[in-house]
C-alpha positions in Angstrom: -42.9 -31.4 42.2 -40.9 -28.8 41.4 -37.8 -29.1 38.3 -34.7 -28.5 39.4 -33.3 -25.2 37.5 -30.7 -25.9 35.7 -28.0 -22.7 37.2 -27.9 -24.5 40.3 -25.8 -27.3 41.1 -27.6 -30.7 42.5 -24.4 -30.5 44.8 -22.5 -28.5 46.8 -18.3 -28.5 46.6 -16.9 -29.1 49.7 -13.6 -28.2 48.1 -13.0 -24.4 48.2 -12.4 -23.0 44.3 -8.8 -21.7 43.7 -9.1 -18.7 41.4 -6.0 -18.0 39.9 -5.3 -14.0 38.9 -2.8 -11.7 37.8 -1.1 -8.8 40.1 -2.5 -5.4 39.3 -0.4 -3.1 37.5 -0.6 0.6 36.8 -0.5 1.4 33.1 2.0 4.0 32.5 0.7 7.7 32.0 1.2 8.9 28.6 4.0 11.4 27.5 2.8 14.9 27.1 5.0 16.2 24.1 5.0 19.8 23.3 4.7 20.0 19.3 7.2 20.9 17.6 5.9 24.1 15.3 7.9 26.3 13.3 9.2 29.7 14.9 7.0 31.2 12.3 3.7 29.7 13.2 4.7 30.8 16.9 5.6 34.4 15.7 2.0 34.6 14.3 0.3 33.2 16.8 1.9 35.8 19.4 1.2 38.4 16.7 -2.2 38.4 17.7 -1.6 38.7 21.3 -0.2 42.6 20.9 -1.9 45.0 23.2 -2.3 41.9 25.7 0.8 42.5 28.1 -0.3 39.6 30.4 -0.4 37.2 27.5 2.3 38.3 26.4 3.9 38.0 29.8 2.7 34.8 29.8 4.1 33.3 26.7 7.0 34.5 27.6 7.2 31.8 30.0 6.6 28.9 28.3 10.0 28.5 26.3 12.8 29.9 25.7 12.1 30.2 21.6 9.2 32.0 22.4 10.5 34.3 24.6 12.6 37.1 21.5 8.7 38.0 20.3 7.6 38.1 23.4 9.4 40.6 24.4 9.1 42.5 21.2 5.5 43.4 22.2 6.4 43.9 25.6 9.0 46.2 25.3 8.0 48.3 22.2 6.5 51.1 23.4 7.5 52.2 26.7 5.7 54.7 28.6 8.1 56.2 32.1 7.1 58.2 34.7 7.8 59.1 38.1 6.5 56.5 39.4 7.9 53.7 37.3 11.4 55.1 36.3 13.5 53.2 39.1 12.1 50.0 38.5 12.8 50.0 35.1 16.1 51.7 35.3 16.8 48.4 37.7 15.1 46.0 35.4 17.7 47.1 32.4 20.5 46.8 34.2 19.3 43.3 35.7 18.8 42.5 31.6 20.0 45.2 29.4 18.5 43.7 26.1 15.2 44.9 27.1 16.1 48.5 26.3 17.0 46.7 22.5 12.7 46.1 21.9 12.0 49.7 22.7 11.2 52.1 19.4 8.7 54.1 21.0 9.4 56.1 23.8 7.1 57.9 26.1 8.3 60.7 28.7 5.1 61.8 30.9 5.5 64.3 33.2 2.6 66.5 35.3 3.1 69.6 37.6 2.8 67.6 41.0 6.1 66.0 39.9 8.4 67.4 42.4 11.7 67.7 40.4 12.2 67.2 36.4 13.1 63.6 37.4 13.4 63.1 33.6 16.7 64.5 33.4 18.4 62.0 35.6 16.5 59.0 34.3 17.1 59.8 30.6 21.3 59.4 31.0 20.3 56.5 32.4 18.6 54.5 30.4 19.9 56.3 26.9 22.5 53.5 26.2 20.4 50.5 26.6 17.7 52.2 23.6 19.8 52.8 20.4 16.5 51.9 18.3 13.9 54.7 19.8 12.6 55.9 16.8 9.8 57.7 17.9 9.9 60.0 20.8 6.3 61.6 22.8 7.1 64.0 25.5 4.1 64.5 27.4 3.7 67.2 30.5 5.0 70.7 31.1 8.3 70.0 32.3 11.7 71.7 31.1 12.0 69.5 27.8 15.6 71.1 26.8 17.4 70.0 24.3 21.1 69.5 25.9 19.0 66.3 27.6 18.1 64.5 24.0 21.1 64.8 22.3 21.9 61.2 22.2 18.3 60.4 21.0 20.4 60.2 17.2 17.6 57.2 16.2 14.1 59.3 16.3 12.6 60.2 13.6 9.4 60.9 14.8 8.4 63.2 17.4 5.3 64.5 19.6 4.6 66.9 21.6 1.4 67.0 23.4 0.7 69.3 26.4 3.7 70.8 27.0 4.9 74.3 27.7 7.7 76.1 26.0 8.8 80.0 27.3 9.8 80.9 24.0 9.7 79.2 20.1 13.6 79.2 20.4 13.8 76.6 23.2 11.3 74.7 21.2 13.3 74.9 17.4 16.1 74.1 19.7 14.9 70.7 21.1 14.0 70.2 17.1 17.5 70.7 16.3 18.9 67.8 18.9 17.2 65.1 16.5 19.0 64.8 13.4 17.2 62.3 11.6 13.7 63.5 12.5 11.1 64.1 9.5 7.6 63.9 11.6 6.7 66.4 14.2 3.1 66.9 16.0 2.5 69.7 18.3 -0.8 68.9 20.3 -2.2 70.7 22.9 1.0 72.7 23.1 1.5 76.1 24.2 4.6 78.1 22.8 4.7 81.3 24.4 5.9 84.3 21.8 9.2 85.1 24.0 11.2 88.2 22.9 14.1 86.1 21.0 13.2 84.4 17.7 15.0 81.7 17.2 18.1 82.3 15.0 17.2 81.9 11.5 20.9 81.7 10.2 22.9 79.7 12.2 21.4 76.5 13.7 20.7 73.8 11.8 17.2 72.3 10.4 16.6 68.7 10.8 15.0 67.0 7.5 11.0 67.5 8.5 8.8 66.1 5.9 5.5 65.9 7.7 5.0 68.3 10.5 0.7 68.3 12.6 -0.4 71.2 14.5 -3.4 70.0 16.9 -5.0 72.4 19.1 -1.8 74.6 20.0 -1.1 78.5 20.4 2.0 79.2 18.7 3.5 81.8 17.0 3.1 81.0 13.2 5.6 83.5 11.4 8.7 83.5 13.1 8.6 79.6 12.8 7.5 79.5 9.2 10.8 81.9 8.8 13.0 79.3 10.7 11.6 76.7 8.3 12.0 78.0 5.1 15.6 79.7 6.4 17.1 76.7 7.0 15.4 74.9 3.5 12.6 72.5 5.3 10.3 73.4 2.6 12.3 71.7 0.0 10.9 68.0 -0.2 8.6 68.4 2.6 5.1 66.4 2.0 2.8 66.8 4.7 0.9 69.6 6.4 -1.9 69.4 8.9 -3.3 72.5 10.7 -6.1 72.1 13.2 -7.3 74.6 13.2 -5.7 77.5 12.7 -7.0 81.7 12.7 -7.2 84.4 10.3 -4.1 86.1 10.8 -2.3 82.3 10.4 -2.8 82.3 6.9 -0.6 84.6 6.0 2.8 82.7 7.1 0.7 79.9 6.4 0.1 80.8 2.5 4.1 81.6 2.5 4.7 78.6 3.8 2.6 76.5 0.7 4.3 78.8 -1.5 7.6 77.5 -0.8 6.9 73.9 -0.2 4.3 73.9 -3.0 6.7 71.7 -5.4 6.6 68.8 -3.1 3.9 68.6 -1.1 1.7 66.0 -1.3 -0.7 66.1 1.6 -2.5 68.8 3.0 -5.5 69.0 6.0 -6.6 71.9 7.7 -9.6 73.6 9.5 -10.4 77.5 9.9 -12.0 79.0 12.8 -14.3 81.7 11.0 -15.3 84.9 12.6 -18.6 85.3 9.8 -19.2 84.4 6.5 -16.8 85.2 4.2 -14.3 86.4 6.5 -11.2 85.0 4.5 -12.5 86.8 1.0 -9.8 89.2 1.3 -6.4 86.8 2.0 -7.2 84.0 -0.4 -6.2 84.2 -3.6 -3.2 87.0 -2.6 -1.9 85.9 0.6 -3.0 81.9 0.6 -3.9 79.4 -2.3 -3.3 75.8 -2.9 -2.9 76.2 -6.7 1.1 76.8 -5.5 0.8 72.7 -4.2 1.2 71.5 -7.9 1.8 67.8 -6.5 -0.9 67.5 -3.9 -2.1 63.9 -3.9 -5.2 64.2 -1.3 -7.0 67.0 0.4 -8.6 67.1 3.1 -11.0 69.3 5.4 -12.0 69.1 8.9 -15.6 69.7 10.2 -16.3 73.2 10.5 -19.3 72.4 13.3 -16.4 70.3 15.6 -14.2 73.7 15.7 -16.5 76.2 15.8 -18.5 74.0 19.1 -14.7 73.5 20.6 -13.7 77.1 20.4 -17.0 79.0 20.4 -16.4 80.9 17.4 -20.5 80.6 16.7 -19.8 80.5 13.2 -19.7 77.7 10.7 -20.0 76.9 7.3 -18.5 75.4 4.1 -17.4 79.0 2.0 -14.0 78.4 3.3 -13.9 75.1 1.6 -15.9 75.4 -1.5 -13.0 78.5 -2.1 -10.2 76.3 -1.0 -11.4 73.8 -3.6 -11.3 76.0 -6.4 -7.7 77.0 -6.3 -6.5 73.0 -6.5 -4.1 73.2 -9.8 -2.7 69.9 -8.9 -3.1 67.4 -11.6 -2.5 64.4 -9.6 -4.2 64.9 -6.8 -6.4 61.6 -6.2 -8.5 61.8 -3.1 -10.8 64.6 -1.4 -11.9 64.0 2.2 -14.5 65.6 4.5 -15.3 65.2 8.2 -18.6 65.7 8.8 -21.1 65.8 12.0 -25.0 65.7 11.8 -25.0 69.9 12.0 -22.8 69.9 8.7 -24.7 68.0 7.0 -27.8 69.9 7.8 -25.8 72.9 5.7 -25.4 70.4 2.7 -28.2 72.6 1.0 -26.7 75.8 2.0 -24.9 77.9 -1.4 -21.8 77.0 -0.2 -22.3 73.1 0.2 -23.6 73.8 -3.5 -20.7 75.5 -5.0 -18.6 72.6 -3.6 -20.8 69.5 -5.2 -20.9 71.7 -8.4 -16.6 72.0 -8.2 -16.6 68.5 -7.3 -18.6 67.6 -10.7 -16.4 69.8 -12.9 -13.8 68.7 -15.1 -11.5 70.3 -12.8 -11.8 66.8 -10.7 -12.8 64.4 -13.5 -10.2 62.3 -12.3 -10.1 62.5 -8.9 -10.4 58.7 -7.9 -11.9 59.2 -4.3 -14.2 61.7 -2.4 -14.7 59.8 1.0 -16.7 61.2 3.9 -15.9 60.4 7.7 -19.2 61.0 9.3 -19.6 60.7 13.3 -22.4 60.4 15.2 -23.2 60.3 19.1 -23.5 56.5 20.5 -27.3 56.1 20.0 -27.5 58.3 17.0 -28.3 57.1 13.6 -25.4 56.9 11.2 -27.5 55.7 8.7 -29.4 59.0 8.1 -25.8 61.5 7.5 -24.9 58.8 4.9 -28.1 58.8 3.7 -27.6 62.5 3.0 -24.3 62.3 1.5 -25.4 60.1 -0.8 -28.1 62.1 -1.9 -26.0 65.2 -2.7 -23.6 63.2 -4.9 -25.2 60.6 -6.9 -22.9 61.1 -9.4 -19.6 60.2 -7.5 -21.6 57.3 -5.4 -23.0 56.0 -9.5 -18.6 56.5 -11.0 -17.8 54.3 -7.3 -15.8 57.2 -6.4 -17.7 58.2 -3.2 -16.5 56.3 0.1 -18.4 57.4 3.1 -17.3 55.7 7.0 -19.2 55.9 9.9 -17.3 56.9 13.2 -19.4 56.8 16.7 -18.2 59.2 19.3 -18.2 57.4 22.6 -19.2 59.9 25.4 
């Protein structure tokens, strides 16, 4: 007989069981607060975001405190063109303290433009950029200088591929900045026109650093308009690249008036054979006038010679350069190099320059740095390598500094 199990009842309720419960409720959902963090945190944080407009766009959404930095990425650097200039002519006058972010300005301009639409968009939006401080004018349109006058704030200006019928329209565009100290002339033709610009009358803006990139100008007539008008006198910087033979004449003038101040100097030299130059340096060109020169520096002689098929290269240029330093405070020598130049580092020349660099001449020189570039896929390893081995002195003082560049094809 079998036990009854003691989870079952012996007798079944008749009476239904009342089960008493309590109405369902929906617990609340929980606030979502936005923390409160300091503007400065938040400035940080969007500090990271430059370069990223649609982040930037972005957190210019979220609130109104983040909106000022924002926009101070967004609006920095502006680049206009044909094809943009309406809408952002619109979008200023929808919010004019846009035009307040901008300090870099960019005008591009190409040949299928059909009319210098520049010179009704710049009126235009003039007004709304008091704080431009660099200006890039870009494209062989008619850049005159009657159309920048406003542009008081720059202090900075490039050139790069543009056209100019004669150097006077191009001093003159110079002379409608009145602050500006930096000027860089890249890719830039300036066509030697039968008027030089006036040496007398117009006046010089301050220049202190002035680049010459890959541009066919007229050297002496502009060297004259510099030291006319007294640009030499506290100017610092100078880089030429490259620059010809017959260059270095105005070129040598040039150093020989600014010599006092300048404290920077970087060129490259487009050699026709080996020592082509014996008969300028020394009388028409030579550093030792640059009695404050603070760093030095020299361009690869393979990169120019490949660029401009002079089918000539080699440090003799250099190692004589080197020797007419006088400067006593000059503290860093620089080299950029290419796996070809460094296959010449046991050439006479190479030699004469380790053996300057070891004199007393440079004993205290505190850096000799080398930029070397290499292909993507190429060794870097292998140009430092050789660097290293031609100056184990500097590398055993810690005064060598070599940095590896790849050249993305």
């Amino acid at each position: 007989m079998f036990r009854r199990g003691f989870l079952i009842s012996s007798k079944l309720s008749s009476a239904p069981t009342r089960i008493h419960t309590q109405p369902f409720v929906e617990p609340p959902e929980p606030e979502v607060t936005t923390p409160n963090l300091p503007p400065e945190l938040t400035d940080r944080i969007i500090d990271h975001l430059e370069g990223d407009k649609r982040a930037l766009a972005n957190c210019g959404l979220v609130c109104r405190s983040w909106l000022p930095r924002s926009r101070f990425y967004s609006f920095r650097r502006i680049v206009l063109r044909t094809t943009n200039s309406k809408t952002f002519i619109q979008l200023l006058n929808d919010d004019p303290e846009l035009g307040l972010y901008t300090t870099h300005l960019v005008i591009g301009t190409s040949r299928t433009d059909d009319t210098d639409w520049h010179v009704d968009v710049l009126p235009k939006v003039i007004s709304y950029m008091p704080n431009v401080t660099t200006l890039e004018l870009a494209g062989r349109a008619a850049y005159e200088a009657e159309h920048f006058k406003d542009f008081k704030s720059v202090t900075s200006l490039k050139l790069r591929a543009c056209e100019f019928a004669a150097l006077k329209d191009a001093t003159s565009l110079l002379c409608a900045f009145p602050r500006l100290e930096a000027l860089v002339i890249e890719s830039t033709l300036i066509v030697r026109g039968e008027q030089d610009p006036s040496l007398t009358e117009m006046y010089r803006p301050p220049l202190k650093d002035i680049i010459v990139v890959s541009s066919a100008l007229n050297p002496e007539p502009f060297v004259n308009w510099l030291i006319s008008g007294g640009v030499h006198e506290g100017f610092q910087s100078l880089t030429l690249l490259p620059i010809q033979k017959p260059a270095l004449f105005p070129v040598g003038k040039f150093l020989s008036a600014a010599g006092p101040s300048l404290k920077h100097f970087e060129i490259a030299l487009l050699e026709d054979g080996p020592d082509s130059f014996n008969d300028i340096f020394g009388k028409h060109f030579s550093l030792s006038h640059c009695t404050a020169l603070r760093s030095l520096a020299f361009a690869s002689p393979f990169e120019y010679a490949m660029a401009f098929q002079t089918g000539h290269a080699s440090f003799s240029w250099i190692a004589s350069m080197i020797s007419q330093v006088s400067s006593r405070d000059l503290e860093e020598i620089s080299f950029t190099v290419y796996a070809p130049d460094t296959a010449k580092f046991s050439s006479p020349e190479f030699g004469q320059v380790v053996r300057l660099l070891q004199s007393d001449q440079f004993k205290d020189v505190q850096r000799v740095r080398f930029l070397a570039r290499c292909l993507e896929g190429s060794d870097g390893s292998n140009m430092e390598k050789r660097v290293r081995d031609v100056f184990p002195h500097l590398d055993k003082q810690g005064k060598l500094q070599i940095d590896t560049e790849v050249i993305h094809v």
